[in-house]
C-alpha positions in Angstrom: -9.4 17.6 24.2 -12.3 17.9 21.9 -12.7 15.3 19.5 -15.0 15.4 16.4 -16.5 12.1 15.6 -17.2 9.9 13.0 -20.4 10.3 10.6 -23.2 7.6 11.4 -26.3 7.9 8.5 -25.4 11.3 7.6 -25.1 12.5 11.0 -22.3 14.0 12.8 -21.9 12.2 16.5 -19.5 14.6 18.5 -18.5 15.9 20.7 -15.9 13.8 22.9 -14.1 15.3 25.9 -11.0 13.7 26.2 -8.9 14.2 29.7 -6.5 16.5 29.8 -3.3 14.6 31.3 -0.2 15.5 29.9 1.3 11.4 31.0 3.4 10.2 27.7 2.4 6.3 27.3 5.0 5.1 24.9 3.2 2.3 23.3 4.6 -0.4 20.5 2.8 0.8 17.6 0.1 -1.7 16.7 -1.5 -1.6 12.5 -4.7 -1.8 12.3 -6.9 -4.4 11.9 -5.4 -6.6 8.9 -6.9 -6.5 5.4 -7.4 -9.2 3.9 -7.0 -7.8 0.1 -5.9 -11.3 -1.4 -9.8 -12.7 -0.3 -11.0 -9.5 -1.9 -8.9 -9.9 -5.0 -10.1 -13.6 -5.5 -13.4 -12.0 -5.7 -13.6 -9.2 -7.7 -11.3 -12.0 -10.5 -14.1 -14.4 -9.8 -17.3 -11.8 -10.3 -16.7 -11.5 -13.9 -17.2 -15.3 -14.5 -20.3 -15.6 -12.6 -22.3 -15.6 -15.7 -20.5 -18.9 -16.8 -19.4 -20.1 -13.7 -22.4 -19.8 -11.9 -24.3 -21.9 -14.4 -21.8 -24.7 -14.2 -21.6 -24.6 -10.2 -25.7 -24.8 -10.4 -25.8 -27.3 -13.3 -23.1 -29.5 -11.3 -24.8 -29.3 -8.4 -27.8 -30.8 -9.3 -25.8 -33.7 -11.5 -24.3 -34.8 -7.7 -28.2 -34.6 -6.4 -29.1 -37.1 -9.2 -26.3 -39.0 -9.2 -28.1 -40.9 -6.1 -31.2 -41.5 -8.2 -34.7 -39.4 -9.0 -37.3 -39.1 -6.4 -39.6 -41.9 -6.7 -42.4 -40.5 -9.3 -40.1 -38.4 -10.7 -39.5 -38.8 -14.7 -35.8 -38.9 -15.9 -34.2 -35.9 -17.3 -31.7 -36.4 -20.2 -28.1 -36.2 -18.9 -26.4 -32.5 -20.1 -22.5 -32.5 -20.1 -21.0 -28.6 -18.2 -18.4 -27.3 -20.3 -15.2 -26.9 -18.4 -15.2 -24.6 -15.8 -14.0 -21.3 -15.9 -10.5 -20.6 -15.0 -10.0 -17.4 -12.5 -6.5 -16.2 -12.7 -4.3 -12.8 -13.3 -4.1 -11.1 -16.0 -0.8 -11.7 -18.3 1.3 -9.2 -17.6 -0.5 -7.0 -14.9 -0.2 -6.4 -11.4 -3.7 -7.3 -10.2 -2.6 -6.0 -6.4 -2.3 -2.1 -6.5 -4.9 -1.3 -3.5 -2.9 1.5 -0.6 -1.5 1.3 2.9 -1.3 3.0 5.9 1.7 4.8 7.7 4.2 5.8 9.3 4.3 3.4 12.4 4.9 5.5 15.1 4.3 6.2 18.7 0.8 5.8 19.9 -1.6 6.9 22.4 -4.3 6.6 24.8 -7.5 9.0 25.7 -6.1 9.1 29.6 -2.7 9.9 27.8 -2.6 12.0 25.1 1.1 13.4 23.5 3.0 16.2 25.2 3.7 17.3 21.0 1.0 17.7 18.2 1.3 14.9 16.4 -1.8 13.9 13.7 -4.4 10.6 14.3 -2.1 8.6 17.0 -5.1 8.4 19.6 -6.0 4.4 19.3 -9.3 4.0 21.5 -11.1 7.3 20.5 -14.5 5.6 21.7 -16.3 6.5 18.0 -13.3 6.7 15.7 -11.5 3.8 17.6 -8.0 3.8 15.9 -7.2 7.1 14.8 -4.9 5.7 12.0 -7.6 4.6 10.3 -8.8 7.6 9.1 -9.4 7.2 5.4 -12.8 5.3 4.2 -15.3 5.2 1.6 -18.8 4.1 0.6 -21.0 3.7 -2.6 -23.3 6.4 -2.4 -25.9 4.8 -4.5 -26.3 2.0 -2.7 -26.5 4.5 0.4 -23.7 1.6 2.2 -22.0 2.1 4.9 -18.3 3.3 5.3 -15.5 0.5 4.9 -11.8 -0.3 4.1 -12.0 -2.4 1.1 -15.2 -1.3 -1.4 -16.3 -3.0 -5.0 -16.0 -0.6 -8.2 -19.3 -0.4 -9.9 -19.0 1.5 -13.2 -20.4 4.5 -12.9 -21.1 4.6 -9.5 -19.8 7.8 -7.4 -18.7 7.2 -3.9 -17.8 9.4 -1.0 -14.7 9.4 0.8 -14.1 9.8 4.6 -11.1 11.7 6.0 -10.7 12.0 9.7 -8.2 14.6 11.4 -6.8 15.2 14.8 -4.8 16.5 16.8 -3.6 14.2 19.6 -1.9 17.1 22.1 -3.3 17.0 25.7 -5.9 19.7 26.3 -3.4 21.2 28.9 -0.5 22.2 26.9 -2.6 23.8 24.0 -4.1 25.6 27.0 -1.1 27.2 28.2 -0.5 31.0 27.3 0.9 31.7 23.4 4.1 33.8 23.6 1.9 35.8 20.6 -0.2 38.0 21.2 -3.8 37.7 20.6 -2.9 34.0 19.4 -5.8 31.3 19.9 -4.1 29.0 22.4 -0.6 27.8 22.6 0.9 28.0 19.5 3.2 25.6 20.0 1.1 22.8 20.8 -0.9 23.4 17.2 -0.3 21.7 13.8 0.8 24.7 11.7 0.1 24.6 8.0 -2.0 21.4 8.5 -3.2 20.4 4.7 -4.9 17.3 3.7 -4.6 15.9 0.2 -5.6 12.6 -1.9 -3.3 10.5 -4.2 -5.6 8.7 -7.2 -4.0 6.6 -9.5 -3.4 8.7 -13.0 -4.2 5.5 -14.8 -6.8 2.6 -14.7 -5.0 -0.2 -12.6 -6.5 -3.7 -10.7 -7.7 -2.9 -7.4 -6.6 0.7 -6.7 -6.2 2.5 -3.6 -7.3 5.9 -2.5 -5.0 7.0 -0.2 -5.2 10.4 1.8 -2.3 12.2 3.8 -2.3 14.7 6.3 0.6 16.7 6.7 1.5 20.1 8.9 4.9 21.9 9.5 5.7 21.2 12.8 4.3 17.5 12.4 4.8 13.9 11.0 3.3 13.1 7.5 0.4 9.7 7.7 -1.2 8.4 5.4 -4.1 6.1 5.2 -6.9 4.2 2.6 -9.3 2.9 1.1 -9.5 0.1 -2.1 -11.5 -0.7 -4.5 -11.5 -4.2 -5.6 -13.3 -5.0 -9.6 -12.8 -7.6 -11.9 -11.9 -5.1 -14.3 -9.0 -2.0 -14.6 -10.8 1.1 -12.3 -10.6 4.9 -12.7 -10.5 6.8 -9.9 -11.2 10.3 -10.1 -11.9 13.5 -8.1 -15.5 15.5 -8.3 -14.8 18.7 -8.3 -16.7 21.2 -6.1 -17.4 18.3 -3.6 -15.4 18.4 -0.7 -16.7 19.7 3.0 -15.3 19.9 6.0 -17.1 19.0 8.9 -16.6 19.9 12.7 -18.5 19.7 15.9 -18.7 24.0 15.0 -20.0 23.4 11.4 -23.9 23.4 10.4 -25.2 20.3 9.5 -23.5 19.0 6.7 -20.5 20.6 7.5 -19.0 24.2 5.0 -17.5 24.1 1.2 -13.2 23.5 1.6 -12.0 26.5 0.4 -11.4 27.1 -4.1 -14.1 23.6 -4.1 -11.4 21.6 -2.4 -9.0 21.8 -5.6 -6.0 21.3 -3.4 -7.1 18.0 -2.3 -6.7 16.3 -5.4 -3.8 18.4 -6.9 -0.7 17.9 -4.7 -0.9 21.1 -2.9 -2.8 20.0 -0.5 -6.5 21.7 1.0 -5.9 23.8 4.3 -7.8 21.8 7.5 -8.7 23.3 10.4 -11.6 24.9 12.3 -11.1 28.6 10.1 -9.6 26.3 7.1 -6.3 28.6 8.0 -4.3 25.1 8.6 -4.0 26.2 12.5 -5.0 22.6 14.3 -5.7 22.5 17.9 -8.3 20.8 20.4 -10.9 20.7 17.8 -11.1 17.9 15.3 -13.0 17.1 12.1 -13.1 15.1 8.9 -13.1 15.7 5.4 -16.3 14.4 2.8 -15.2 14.4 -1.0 -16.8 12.4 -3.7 -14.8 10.5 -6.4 -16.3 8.7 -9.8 -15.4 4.9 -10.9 -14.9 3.7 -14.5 -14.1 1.0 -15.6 -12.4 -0.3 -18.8 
């Protein structure tokens, strides 16, 4: 099964041939790697004190250096007394934990052993994607940084979102004959209808997640994101006109998503696939959109 793979620098790294057993390995579905979002949290809370707080961490540093006496040589300083040091806490009221998940668990599987059904992003040692059910991730593009989970919201700042898409159906069943004629494969093995779409929060909220959702009409719905951890509230929002989709078929840079990639941000949903006709088979790809931060 071909396999489109992730983007490394701006460069598209694909493709993979997978093997083309048809063996079901009914494995116990295993998250992915934890996130730790409270660590993150405690961060972003504590960056908007670091103007105070860091001057009293320096200032009470150096009283515990002095504390043990002055270099010999050395002339006194008069003693200064820190102001109390800043508390980090919640805000009154508000729910500072809003960041996304991933989902649904459900049966995984294995390059040797790919599903006898297409099913999206269950493949969980893809040798460049690793585990396909992490398949939604973002990076500053100012800073040029590199794609992650868990991001910090800089005002102003644009970054670019990462979705990934495939289908996990062994080569040989999408190979078999289509009872249509002039069909491209085995229908039956395809995603049909295959959209992909992003929920933003409407509102500024603490920590927000991005999360993206692939859906098709013969398949299960998953989901997947990214968060974006500030010490303020955070605005997420779409750039229109921004979206590509990229395949190992596509130029460099990957092609426009069909009507600037509207239905990605709207609920309806922007049509995936090697044509953008929804139809998914052996080939995969990924989705690049930019979003804006703000905050308030």
């Amino acid at each position: 099964m071909e396999n489109s793979n992730r983007i490394e620098g701006g460069t598209f790294h694909g493709p993979v041939v997978q093997a083309a057993s048809a063996t079901v390995v009914q494995v116990a579905p295993q998250p992915p790697p934890r996130r730790y979002r409270a660590r993150w949290i405690a961060v972003a809370l504590a960056a908007a004190l670091l103007g105070g707080g860091g001057a009293y961490v320096l200032h009470t540093a150096a009283q515990r250096k002095d504390a043990a006496g002055p270099a010999a040589g050395a002339t006194a300083a008069a003693a200064v007394t820190p102001g109390p040091a800043p508390a980090v806490s919640a805000p009154a009221g508000e729910r500072i934990d809003n960041g996304g998940g991933w989902g649904p668990d459900r049966t995984t599987f294995l390059m040797s052993s790919p599903a006898t059904y297409p099913v999206f992003n269950s493949i969980t040692d893809d040798p460049v994607q690793g585990d396909e059910r992490n398949f939604v991730q973002c990076r500053d593009k100012q800073s040029d940084a590199k794609f992650g989970e868990q991001v910090v919201a800089l005002d102003g700042h644009t970054y670019q979102v990462y979705l990934f898409y495939n289908n996990a159906v062994a080569a040989n069943f999408d190979s078999m004959a289509s009872p249509a004629e002039g069909a491209r494969g085995n229908a039956a093995a395809k995603l049909q209808n295959a959209r992909a779409h992003v929920e933003l929060p409407a509102e500024p909220l603490y920590n927000p997640g991005l999360t993206g959702y692939l859906t098709a009409d013969n398949a299960q719905e998953v989901w997947d994101s990214c968060d974006f951890f500030a010490a303020r509230k955070v605005l997420l929002r779409y750039v229109p006109g921004s979206a590509r989709l990229v395949t190992v078929r596509t130029p460099g840079g990957g092609v426009p998503v069909n009507g600037g990639g509207a239905g990605l941000a709207d609920g309806t949903g922007a049509l995936i696939g090697e044509q953008q006709d929804g139809v998914v088979g052996q080939l995969a790809g990924y989705l690049l959109f930019d979003v804006t931060v703000k905050l308030s």
